[in-house]
C-alpha positions as CSV (number, residue, x, y, z in Angstrom):
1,X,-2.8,17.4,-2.3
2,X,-0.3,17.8,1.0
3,X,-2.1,15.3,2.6
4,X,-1.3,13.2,-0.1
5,X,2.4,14.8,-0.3
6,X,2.7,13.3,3.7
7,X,0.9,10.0,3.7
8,X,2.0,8.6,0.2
9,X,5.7,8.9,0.9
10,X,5.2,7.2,3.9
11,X,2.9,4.7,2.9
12,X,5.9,3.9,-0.1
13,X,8.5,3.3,2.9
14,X,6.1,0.8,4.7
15,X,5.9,-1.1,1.3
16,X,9.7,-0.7,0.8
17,X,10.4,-2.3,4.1
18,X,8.1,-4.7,4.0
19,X,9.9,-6.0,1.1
20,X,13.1,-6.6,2.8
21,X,11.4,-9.4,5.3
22,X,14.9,-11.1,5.0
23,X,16.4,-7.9,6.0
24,X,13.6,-6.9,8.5
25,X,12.6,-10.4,10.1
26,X,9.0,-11.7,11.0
27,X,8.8,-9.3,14.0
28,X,9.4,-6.3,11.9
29,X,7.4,-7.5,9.1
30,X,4.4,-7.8,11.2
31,X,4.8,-4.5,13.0
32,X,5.9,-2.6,9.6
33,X,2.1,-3.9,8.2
34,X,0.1,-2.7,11.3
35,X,1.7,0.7,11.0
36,X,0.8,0.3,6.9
37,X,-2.8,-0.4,7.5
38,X,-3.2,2.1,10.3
39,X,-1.5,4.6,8.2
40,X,-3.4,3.6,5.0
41,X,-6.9,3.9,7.5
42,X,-5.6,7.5,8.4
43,X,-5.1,8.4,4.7
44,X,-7.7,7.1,3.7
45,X,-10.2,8.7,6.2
46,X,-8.3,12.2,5.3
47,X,-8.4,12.2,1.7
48,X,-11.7,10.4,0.7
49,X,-13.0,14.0,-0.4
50,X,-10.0,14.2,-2.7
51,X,-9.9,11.5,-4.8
52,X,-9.3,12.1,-8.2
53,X,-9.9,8.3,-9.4
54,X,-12.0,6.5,-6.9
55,X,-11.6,3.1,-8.9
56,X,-7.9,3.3,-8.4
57,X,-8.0,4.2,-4.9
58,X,-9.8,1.6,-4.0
59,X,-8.4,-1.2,-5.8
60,X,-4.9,0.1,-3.8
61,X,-6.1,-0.1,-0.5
62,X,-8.0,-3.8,-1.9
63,X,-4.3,-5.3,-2.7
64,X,-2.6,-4.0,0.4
65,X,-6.0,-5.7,2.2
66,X,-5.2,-9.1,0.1
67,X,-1.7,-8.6,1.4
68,X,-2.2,-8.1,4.8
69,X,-5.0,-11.1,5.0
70,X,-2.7,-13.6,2.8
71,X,0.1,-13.1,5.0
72,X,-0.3,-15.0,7.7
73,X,-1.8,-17.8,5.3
74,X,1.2,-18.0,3.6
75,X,3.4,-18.9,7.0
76,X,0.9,-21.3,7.9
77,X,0.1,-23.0,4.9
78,X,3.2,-23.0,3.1
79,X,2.6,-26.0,1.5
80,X,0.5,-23.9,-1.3
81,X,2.6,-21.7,-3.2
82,X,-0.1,-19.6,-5.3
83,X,-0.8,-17.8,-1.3
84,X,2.7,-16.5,-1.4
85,X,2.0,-15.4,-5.2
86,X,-0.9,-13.8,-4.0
87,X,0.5,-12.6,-1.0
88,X,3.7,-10.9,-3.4
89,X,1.7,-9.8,-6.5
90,X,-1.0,-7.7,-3.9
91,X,1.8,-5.9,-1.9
92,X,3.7,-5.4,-5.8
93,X,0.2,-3.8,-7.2
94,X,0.0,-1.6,-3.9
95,X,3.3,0.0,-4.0
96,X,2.7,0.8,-7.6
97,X,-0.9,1.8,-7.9
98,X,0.1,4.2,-5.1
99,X,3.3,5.2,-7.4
100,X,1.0,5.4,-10.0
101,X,-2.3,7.3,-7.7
102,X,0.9,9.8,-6.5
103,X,1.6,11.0,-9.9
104,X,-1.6,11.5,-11.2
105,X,-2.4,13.7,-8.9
106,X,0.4,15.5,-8.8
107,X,0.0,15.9,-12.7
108,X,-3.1,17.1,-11.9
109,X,-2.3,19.3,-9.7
110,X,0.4,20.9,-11.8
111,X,-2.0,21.6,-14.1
112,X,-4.8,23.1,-12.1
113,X,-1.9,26.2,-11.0
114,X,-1.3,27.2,-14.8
């Protein structure tokens, strides 16, 4: 559990930021996702063991995968708009399956001390 009480919150401020692109530019986007997916490899890796719902972890780490590979489709094919639907619906489901992944454990957690 304080694995997950380090790497989730910082996980959520990677997906925060890397919905202010207009904020952030292109520069920072890219670099914010590398430090995502290297942080999400470094979670991941630490807290296999733990899972509490491994169908829900891995569907997270899947949408911030379709993310990450839509991406760069999206600034070179911009002519199709369902990439950039893609692109925004996987990084959406990410941020709140790991909202979602966060709290369950922590509800299960609560419960496992009384």
């Amino acid at each position: 559990m304080k694995k997950d009480l380090i790497f989730a919150p910082i996980l959520l401020v990677v997906g925060i930021l890397l919905f202010l692109l207009k904020v952030t530019g292109i520069g920072a986007h890219i670099a914010i996702s590398v430090v995502g997916l290297l942080v999400l490899a470094v979670y991941t890796a630490a807290t296999k063991k733990e899972w509490k719902v491994p169908a829900l972890e891995i569907v997270m780490r899947a949408c911030y995968g379709i993310a990450l590979v839509t991406g760069p489709l999206v600034m070179n094919l911009k002519d199709i708009p369902a990439l950039a639907i893609v692109h925004k619906a996987g990084a959406a489901l990410f941020v709140a399956l790991l909202v979602v992944s966060l709290v369950y454990k922590l509800i299960v957690h609560q419960k496992a001390k009384h």
